[in-house]
C-alpha positions in Angstrom: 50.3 36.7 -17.8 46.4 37.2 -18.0 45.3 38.7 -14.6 42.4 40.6 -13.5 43.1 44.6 -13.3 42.7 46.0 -9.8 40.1 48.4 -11.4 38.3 45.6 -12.2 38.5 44.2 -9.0 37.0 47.8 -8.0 34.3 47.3 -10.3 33.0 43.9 -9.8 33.5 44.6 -5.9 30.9 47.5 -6.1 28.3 45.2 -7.8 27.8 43.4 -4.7 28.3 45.7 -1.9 26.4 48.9 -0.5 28.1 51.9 -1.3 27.4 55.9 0.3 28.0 58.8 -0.6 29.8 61.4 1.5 26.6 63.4 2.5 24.6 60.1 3.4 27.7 58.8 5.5 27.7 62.0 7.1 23.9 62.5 7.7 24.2 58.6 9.4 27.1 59.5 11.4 24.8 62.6 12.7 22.5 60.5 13.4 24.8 57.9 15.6 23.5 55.5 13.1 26.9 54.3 12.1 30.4 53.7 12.8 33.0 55.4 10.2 36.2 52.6 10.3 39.2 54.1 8.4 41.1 51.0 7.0 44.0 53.4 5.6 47.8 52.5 6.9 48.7 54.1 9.5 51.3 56.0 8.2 48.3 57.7 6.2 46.4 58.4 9.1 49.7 60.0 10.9 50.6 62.3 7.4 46.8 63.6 6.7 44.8 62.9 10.4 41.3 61.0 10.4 37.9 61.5 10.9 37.0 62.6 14.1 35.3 59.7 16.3 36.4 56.9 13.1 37.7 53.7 14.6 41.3 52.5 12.7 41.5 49.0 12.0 44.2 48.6 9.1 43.2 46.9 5.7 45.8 44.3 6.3 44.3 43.1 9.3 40.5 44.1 9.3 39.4 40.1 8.3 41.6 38.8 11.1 40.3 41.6 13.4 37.0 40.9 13.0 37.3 36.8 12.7 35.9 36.0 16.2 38.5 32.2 15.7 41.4 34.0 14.5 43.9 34.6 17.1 44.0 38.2 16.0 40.8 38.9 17.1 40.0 42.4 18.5 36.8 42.2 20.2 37.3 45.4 22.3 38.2 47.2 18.8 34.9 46.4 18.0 32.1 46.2 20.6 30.3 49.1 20.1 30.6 49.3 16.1 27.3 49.9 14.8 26.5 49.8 10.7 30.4 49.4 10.2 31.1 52.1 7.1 34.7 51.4 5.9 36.6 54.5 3.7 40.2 55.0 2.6 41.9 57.4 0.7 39.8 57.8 -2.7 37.3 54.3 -2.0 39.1 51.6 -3.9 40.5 49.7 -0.7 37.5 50.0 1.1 35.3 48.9 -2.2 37.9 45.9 -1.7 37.6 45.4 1.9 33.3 45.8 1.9 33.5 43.1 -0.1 35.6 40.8 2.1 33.2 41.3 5.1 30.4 40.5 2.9 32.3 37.6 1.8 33.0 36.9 5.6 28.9 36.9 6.5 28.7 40.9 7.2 25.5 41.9 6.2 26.1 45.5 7.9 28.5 47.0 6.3 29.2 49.4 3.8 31.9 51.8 2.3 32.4 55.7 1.4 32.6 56.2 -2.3 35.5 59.0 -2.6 36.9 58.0 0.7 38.4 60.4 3.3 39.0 63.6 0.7 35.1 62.9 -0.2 34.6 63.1 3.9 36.5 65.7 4.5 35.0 67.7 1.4 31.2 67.1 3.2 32.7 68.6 6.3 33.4 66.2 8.9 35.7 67.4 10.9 39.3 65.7 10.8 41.2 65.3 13.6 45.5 64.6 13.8 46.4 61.3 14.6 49.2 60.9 17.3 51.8 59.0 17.4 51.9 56.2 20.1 
């Protein structure tokens, strides 16, 4: 079986979408100029915490969520979501899922190369994630 690598899914994702680094999502997030979105299961999210004020909408339902004719749709998830900036764990899902949107019509939207350990190396603060 020939298939594309998910590496080089990675890769030819990060051609066409806008990528940060920690200290420029961090510096935008300062600045209210963006909204962090952590796409990481939830079950990460429980285990490690999240970025303080980062909005959670799962990777397996972030097209559906933000599909405005799906009957997922979330619009309360996501009225007041400036520049959305997606992260995971290390920035290969969110590489992934930038693409998507893009794919989708998002034009305002990008993703955190290094993901949450890149974030929480720049010094946002993270916060624990309750169980509900």
């Amino acid at each position: 079986m020939n298939i594309k690598s998910s590496q080089t899914l990675v890769e030819e994702a990060k051609k066409s979408i806008k990528t940060l680094t920690s200290e420029e999502a961090k510096e935008l997030l300062e600045n209210n100029e963006i909204s962090l979105i952590d796409i990481r299961d939830i079950r990460e999210l429980w285990k490690e915490g999240t970025i303080e004020n980062s909005k959670h909408i799962p990777r397996g339902m972030l097209e559906f969520w933000l599909d405005p004719n799906s009957s997922y749709y979330e619009a309360n998830k996501i009225k007041d979501i400036k520049k959305m900036v997606l992260f995971c764990a290390a920035g290969f899902r969110s590489a992934l899922a930038t693409k998507s949107l893009v794919d989708m019509g998002f034009t305002n939207v990008a993703h955190v190369d290094g993901g949450f350990d890149a974030l929480k190396n720049a010094g946002l603060k993270v916060i624990q994630k309750d169980k509900k």
